[in-house]
C-alpha positions in Angstrom: 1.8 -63.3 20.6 3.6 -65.2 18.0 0.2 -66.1 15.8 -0.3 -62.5 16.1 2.7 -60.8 14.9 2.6 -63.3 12.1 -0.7 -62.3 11.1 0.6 -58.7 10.9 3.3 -59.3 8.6 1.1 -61.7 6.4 -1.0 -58.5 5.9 1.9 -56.6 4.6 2.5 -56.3 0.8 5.6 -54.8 -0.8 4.0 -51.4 -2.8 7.3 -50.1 -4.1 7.3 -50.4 -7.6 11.2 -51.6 -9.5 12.5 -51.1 -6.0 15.8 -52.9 -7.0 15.9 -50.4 -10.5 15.9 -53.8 -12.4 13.8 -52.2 -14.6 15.5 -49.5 -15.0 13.8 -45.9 -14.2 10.7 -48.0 -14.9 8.2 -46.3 -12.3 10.4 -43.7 -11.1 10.9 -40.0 -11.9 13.9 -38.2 -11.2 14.3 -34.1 -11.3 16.3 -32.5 -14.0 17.2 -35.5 -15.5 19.3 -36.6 -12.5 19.4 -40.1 -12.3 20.4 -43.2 -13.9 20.9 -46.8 -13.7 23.9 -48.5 -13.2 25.5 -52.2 -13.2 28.1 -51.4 -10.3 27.9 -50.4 -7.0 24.5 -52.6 -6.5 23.1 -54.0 -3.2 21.1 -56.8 -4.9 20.5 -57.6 -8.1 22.0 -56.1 -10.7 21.0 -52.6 -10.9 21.0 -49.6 -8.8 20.3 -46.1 -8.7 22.7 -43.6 -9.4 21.4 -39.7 -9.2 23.7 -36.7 -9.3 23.1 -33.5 -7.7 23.6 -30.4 -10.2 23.9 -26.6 -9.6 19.9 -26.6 -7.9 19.1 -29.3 -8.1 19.2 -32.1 -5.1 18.5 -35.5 -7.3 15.3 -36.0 -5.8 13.6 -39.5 -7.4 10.4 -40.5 -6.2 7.1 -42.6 -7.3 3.3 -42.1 -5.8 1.9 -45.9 -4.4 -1.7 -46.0 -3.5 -1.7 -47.0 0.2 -4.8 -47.3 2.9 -5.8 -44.4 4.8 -5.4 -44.9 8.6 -2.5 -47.4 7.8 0.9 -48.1 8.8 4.1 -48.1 6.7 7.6 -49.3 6.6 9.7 -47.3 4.0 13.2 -48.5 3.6 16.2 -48.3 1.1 20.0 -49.2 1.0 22.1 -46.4 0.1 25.9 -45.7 -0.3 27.2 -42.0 -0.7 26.9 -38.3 1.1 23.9 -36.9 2.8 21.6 -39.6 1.5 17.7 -38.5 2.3 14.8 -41.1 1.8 11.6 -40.3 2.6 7.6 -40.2 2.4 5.4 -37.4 1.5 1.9 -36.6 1.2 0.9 -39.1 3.9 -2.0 -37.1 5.4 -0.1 -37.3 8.8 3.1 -36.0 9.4 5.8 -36.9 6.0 8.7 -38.3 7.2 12.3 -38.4 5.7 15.7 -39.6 7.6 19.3 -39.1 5.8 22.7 -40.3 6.3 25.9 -37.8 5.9 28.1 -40.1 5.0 27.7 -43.8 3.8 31.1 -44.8 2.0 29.3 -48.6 1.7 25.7 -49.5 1.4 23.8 -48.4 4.2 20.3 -49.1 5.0 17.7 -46.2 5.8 14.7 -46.8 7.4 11.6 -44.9 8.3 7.8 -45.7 9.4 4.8 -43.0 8.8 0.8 -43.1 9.3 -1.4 -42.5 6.9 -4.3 -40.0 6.7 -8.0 -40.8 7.2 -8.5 -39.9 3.3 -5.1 -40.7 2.3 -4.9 -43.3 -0.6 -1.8 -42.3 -1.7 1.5 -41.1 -1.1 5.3 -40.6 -2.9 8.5 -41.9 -1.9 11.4 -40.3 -2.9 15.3 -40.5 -2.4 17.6 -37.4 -2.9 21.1 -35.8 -2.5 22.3 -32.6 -1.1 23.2 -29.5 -3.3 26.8 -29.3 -4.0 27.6 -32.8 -3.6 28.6 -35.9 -5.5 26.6 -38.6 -6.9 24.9 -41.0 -4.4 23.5 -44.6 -5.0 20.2 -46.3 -4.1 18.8 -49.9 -4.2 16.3 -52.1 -2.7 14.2 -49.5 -2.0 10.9 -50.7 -0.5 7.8 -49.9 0.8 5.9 -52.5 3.6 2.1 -52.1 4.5 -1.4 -52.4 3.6 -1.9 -52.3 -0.3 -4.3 -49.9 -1.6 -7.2 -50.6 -3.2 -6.4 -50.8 -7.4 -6.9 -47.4 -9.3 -9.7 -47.2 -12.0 -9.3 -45.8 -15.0 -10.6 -42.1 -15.0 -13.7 -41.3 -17.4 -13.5 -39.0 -19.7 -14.1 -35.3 -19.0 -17.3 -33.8 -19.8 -19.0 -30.2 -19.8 -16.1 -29.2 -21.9 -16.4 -25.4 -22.6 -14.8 -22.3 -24.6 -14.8 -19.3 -23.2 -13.1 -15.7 -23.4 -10.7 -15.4 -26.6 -8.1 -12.9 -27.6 -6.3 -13.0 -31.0 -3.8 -15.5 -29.7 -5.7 -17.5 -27.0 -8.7 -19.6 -25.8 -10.0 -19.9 -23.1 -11.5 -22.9 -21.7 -13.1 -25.2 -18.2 -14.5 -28.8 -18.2 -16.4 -30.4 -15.0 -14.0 -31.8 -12.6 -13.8 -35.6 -13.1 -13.6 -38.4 -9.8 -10.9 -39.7 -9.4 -8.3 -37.3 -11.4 -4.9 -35.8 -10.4 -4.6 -34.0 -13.4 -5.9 -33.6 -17.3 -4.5 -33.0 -20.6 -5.8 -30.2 -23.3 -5.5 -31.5 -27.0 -5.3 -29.2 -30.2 -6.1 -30.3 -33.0 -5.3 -34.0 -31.6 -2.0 -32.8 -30.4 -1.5 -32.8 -26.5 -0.9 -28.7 -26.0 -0.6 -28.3 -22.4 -1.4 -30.2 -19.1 -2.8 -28.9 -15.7 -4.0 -30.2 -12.3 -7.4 -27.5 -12.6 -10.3 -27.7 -14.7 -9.6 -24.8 -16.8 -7.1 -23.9 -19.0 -6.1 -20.9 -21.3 -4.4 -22.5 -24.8 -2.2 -19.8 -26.4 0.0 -18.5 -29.0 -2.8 -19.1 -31.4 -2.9 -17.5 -34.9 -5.3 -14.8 -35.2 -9.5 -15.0 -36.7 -8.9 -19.2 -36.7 -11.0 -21.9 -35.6 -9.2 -24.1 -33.5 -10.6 -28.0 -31.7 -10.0 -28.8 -28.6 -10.3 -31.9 -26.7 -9.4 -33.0 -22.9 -8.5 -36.0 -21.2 -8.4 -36.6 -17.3 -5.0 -38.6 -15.7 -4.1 -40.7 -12.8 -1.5 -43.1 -11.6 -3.4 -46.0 -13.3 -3.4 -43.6 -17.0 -5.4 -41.7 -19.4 -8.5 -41.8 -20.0 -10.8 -41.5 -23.0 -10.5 -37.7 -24.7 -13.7 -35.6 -24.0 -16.4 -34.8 -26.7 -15.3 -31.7 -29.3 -15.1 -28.1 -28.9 -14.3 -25.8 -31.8 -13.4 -21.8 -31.0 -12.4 -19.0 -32.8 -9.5 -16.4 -31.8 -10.3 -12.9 -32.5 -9.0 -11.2 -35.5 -6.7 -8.9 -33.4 -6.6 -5.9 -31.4 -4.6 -7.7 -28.4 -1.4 -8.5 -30.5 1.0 -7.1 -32.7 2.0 -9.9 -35.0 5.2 -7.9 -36.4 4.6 -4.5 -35.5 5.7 -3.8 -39.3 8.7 -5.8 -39.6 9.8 -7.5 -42.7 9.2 -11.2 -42.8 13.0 -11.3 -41.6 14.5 -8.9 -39.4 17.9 -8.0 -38.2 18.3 -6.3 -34.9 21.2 -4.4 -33.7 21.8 -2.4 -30.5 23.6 1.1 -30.8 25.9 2.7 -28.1 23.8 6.0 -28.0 24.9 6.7 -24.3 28.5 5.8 -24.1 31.6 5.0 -26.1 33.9 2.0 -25.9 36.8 0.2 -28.0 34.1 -0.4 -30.6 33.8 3.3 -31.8 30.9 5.9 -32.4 28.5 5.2 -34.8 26.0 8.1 -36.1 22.8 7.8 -36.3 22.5 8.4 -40.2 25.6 5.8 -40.5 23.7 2.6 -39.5 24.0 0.7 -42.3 20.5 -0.1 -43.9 20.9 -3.8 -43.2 19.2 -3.3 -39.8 15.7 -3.0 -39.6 15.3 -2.3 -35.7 18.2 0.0 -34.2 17.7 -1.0 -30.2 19.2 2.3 -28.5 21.5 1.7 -25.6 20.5 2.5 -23.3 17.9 4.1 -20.8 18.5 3.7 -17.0 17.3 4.9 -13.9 18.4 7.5 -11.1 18.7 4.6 -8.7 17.2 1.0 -8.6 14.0 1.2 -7.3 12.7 5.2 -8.5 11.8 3.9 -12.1 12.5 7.1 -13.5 14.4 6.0 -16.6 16.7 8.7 -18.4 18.3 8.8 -21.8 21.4 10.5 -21.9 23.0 11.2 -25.5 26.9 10.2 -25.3 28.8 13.5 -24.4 31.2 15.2 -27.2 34.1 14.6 -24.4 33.5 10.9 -24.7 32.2 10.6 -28.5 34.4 13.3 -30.2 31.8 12.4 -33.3 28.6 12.5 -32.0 26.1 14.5 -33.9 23.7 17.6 -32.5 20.4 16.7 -30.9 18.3 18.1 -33.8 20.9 15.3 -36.2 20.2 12.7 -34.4 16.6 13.6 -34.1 16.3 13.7 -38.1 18.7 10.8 -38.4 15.6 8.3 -36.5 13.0 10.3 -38.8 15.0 9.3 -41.9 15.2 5.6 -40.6 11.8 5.4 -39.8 11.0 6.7 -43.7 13.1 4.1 -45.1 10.6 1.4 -43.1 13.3 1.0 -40.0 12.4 0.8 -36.6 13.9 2.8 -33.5 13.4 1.6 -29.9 14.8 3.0 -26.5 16.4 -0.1 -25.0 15.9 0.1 -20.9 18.4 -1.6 -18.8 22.0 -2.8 -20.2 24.2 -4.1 -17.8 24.8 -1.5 -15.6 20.4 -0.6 -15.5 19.5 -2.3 -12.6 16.0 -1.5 -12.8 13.1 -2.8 -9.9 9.7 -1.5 -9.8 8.6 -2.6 -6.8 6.0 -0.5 -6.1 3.4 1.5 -7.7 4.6 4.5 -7.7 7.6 3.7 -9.4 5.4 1.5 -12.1 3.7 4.9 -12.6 7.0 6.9 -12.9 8.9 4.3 -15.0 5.6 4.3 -17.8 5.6 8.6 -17.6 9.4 8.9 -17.8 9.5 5.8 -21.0 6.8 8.2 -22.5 8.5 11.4 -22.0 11.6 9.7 -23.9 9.5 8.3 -26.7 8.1 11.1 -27.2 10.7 13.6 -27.0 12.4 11.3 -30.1 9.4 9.9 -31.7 10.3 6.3 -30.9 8.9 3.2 -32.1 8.6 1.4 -29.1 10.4 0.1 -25.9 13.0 -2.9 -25.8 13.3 -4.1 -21.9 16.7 -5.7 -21.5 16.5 -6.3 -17.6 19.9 -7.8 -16.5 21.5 -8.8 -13.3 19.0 -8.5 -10.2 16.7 -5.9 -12.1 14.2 -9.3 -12.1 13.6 -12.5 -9.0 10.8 -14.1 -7.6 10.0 -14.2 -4.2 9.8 -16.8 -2.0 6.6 -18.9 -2.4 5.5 -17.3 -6.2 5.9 -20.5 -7.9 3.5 -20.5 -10.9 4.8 -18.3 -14.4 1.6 -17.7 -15.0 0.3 -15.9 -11.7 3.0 -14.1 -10.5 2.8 -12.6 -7.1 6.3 -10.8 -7.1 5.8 -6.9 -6.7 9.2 -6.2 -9.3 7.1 -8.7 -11.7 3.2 -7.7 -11.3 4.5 -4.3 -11.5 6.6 -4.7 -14.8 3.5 -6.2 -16.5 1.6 -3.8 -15.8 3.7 -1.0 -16.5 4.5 -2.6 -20.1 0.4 -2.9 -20.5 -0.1 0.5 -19.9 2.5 1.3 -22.1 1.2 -0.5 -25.0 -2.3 0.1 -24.9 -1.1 4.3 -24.9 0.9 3.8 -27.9 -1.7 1.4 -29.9 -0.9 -1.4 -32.2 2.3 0.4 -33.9 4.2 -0.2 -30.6 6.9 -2.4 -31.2 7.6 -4.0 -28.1 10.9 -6.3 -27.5 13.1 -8.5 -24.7 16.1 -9.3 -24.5 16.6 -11.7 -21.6 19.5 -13.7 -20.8 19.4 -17.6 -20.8 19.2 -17.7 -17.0 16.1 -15.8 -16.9 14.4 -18.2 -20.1 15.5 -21.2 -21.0 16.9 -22.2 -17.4 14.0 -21.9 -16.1 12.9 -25.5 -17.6 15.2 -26.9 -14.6 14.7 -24.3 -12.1 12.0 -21.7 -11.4 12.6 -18.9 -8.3 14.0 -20.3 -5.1 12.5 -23.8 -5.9 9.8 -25.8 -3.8 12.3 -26.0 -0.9 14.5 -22.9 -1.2 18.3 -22.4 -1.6 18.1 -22.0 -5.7 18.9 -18.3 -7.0 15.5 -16.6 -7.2 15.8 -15.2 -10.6 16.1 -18.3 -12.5 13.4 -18.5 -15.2 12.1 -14.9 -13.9 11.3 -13.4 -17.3 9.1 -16.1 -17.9 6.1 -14.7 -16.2 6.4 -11.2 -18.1 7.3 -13.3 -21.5 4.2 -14.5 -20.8 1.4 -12.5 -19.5 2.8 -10.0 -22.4 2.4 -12.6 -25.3 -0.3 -11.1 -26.9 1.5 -7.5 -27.3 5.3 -8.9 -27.4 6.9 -8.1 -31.3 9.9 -9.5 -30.8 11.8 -11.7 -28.0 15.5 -12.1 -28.6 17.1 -13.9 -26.2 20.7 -13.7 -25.5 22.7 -16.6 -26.7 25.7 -15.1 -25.1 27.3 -14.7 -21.8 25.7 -17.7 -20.8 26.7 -20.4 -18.6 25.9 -24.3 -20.4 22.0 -24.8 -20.4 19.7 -28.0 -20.6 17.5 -28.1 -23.6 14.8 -30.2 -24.2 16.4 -33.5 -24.8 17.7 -32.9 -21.4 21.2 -32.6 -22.5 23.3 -29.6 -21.3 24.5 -27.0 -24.4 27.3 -24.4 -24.1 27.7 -21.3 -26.3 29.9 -20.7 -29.2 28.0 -22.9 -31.8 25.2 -23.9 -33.8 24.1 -26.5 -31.3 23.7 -24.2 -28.9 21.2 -21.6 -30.8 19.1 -24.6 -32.2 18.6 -26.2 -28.8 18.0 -22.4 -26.9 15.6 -21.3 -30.1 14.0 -24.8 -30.1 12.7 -24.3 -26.4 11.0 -21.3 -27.3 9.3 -22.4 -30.3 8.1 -25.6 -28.6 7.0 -24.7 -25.3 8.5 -26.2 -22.3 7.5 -27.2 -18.6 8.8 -24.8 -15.8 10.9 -26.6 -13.8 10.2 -29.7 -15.1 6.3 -29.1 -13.8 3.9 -30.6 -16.8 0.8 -28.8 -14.5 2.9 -25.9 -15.8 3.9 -25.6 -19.5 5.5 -22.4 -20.9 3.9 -21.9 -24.3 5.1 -21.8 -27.4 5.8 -18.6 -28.8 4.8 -17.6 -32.6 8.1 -18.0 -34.6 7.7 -13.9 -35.9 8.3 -13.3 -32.3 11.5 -14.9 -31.9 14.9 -13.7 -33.1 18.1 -15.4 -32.3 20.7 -13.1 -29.9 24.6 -13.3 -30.9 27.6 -11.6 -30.1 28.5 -9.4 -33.5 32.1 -10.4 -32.9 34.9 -11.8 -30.3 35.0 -8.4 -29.1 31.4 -8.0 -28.4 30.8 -10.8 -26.2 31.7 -14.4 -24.6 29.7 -17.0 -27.2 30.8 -15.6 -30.3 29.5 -17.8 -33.2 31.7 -18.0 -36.6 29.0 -17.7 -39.5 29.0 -21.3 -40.8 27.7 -22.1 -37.3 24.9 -19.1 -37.5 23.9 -20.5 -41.1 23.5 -23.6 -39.6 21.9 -23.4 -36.9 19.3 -21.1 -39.2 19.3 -24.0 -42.0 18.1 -26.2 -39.2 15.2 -24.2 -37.4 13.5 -22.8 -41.0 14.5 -26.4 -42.9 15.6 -28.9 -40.8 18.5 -29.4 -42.3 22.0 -29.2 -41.0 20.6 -29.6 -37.5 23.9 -31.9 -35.9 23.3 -34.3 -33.3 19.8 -32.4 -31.5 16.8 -32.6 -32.9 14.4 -29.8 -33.2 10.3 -30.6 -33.2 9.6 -28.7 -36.1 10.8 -26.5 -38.4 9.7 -22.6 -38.7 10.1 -20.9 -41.9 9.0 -17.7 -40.2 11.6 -17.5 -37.8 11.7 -13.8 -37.6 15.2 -13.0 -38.0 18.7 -12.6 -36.1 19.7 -9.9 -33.3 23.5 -9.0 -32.0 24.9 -6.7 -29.7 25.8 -4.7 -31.4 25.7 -2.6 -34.6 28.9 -0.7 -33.3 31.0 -4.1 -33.2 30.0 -5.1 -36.5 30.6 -2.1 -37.9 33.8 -2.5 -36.1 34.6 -6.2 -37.5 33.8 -5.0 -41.0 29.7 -6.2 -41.1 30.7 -9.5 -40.9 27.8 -10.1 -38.7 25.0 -8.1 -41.1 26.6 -9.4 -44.5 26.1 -13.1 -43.2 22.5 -11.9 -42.6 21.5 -10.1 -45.8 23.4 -13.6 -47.7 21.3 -16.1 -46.2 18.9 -17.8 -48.3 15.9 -17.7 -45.9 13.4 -19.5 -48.9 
């Protein structure tokens, strides 16, 4: 019995890589950013793991070990804080995890687990609890049967173009033994990575011939990039690169429907400065009915509001001088949820019917509070299953392809539908998180190819991780560099690199500010909107963040709103017209 049990543990090999974070993160991969090393507490050594549970997000790090199928393991770590989890998934069996609520000293955590009969691999992970403090890890290790070694993949091959639009290829490559994953390269440049064998590379300029190339991953790398393809995007007819807009646009919203401390503006007083006039706002008889009405502020509450047949000519005159006029949809109080077809098909005839009745450019969709979430289980931006969603894109479609290539089409998201979504994407892989995080990035998306103009709000936003994984607040040009930066770079959802956001084309994107302290929380003073301009077109100015490119054809600058600049004496719009964009 002795000779035997000694043989057992002879067989045994330790498979966790850095267990003792000597090595810092070397091996490891925590969400969000979450974890660290530190010199003090440690168990052994003189490292440990610290990760910190944030808003979300529960800390979780982990690695993938190649193990034996049909194989016994002992997973253990030492661990000091509250509700401590480590665990094992992926094991082919059942995955395992056990958790202390409350270590105030280390504490060791120990589970066993079986593997699969095709199992070669599995990930162990530690992680907090949401809402609590930092916890501590060490000595985390893994006892069992080592796997066999991982080869190299080879490189992919049947690699194919297919469909194109104006903005986007298309293409599939044979499946490659071995892979978890491959990586799509542009021109050289890594674009996009996915766990498939197809792909779909946009935001693509229009009648150019791209190259693409692909490479196949797994835990032991990459391999060798694939023979050539070179495709051609269209030369249009699925996007609207400007809808007409000067190389440089400003875009103000104007209280059409209401009155506040800001004062009515007329029509035929907008200052020329703006190019689109955004007006606020359409909204719906109830939530879910998607019959959108425009109301006209009433004398009672606008004591200078013009007739119908004024304002009427007022937009025609506007739209002579080379402006654009949109019916915004939504505002704060619009709660607007399409979530079926029938009130799809209402909300496109009763957007038409306005339009129409005031020979509109185009439609600006500025969703707010719970107009937009994703249910649980739709967890990929780029096949959404959400009825609210599905039925938005299609509506917006529809819309578009009526109207023809002159549609100017426009969003105005918040942060926590956009850029947050980098962190967090719905209710997350194990629920709890708010469903509407990042859930405009599946209509930003699928509506790339017909979008004019997304303008994001850089205002009444809560602090926001940007793509050096730091957190920015409002109120300055860090903030609008960082926030601007994610969209003209592309990021992964939820931290997901088998899910990258695309880049958007830089005349798509406008940057959304408050026109004063009365407008909005997250004013910015001018020097700071200079700068943070100076930094995206030049690369100059750009603080302590640094951006990955520069884009001279940043389209332009949007605020809410033309009243409260008007109302703060054009501060906003002068800054605008002064800047030297070349």
């Amino acid at each position: 019995m002795v000779a035997s049990a000694q043989t057992a543990r002879a067989a045994d090999t330790e498979l966790a890589r850095n267990g003792g974070f000597e090595a810092a993160l070397d091996g490891w991969s925590c969400t969000a950013g979450s974890g660290t090393v530190v010199a003090s507490p440690v168990h052994g050594g003189t490292k440990a793991l610290k990760a910190t549970p944030a808003g979300s997000d529960n800390a979780q790090c982990s690695q993938t070990v190649q193990v034996k199928p049909d194989s016994t393991y002992t997973l253990s770590s030492w661990v000091q804080g509250s509700y401590v989890y480590l665990g094992a998934s992926g094991t082919g069996t059942t995955d395992v995890s056990t958790w202390t609520q409350s270590a105030p000293s280390w504490q060791q955590l120990t589970t066993t687990f079986k593997t699969g009969a095709n199992t070669t691999s599995v990930t162990i992970f530690t992680h907090g609890w949401y809402g609590t403090g930092a916890y501590y890890a060490d000595d985390v290790s893994l006892l069992g049967p080592g796997g066999g070694p991982v080869q190299l993949p080879a490189a992919p091959t049947g690699l194919t173009a297919g469909s194109a639009t104006s903005s986007s290829i298309a293409l599939s490559w044979a499946a490659v033994p071995g892979a978890t994953g491959y990586n799509v390269y542009q021109g050289g440049s890594k674009v996009l990575s996915t766990s498939g064998t197809s792909a779909t590379v946009t935001g693509l300029a229009a009648s150019t011939a791209y190259t693409f190339q692909v490479t196949a991953t797994n835990t032991a790398g990459e391999s060798a990039k694939s023979a050539a393809v070179t495709a051609s995007t269209t030369s249009g007819g699925g996007g609207n690169p400007g809808g007409g807009l000067p190389t440089h646009a400003l875009v103000g919203y104007l209280h059409a429907s209401f009155a506040n401390g800001s004062g009515y503006t007329r029509m035929a007083d907008v200052p020329d400065s703006w190019d689109v006039i955004d007006l606020a706002f359409g909204e719906p008889t109830s939530v879910t009915s998607g019959d959108i009405r425009f109301t006209r502020c009433p004398v009672s509450e606008c004591p200078g509001v013009e007739s119908a047949a004024d304002f009427k000519a007022a937009i025609k005159a506007k739209q002579a001088a080379g402006k654009k006029v949109l019916i915004s949809i939504g505002g704060q109080n619009g709660q607007v949820q399409l979530s079926t077809t029938a009130a799809r098909d209402t909300f496109v005839s009763s957007v038409s019917k306005i339009i129409d009745e005031y020979g509109l450019d185009g439609l600006d969709v500025d969703f707010e509070g719970h107009s937009l979430s994703l249910n649980t289980g739709d967890t990929d931006f780029r096949n959404p299953t959400t009825p609210v969603v599905v039925n938005l894109i299609s509506a917006l479609k529809t819309l578009k392809a009526k109207y023809g290539s002159k549609f100017v089409l426009s969003m105005a998201p918040e942060t926590f539908f956009v850029q947050l979504g980098y962190q967090y994407y719905g209710s997350g892989p194990w629920g709890g998180q708010d469903p509407r995080c990042g859930a405009y990035l599946p209509v930003i998306h699928a509506l790339r190819d017909d979008l004019t103009l997304l303008h994001v709000q850089d205002y009444n936003s809560g602090s926001i991780m940007g793509l050096d994984n730091q957190y920015h607040s409002m109120g300055g040009a860090d903030f609008h560099i960082a926030m601007t930066d994610m969209l003209l770079t592309g990021f992964p959802v939820a931290g997901d690199t088998s899910k990258v956001f695309p880049a958007l084309r830089p005349d798509q994107v406008a940057i959304g500010l408050p026109a004063s302290t009365n407008a909005g929380n997250g004013y910015t003073a001018p020097a700071e909107v200079t700068k943070a301009l100076d930094c995206l077109t030049k690369k100059a100015n750009c603080g302590s963040y640094q951006t990955h490119g520069s884009w001279p054809g940043l389209r332009g600058l949007m605020t809410w709103s033309v009243n409260w600049d008007r109302f703060n004496g054009g501060e906003f719009s002068k800054n605008f017209d002064a800047y030297p964009w070349s």
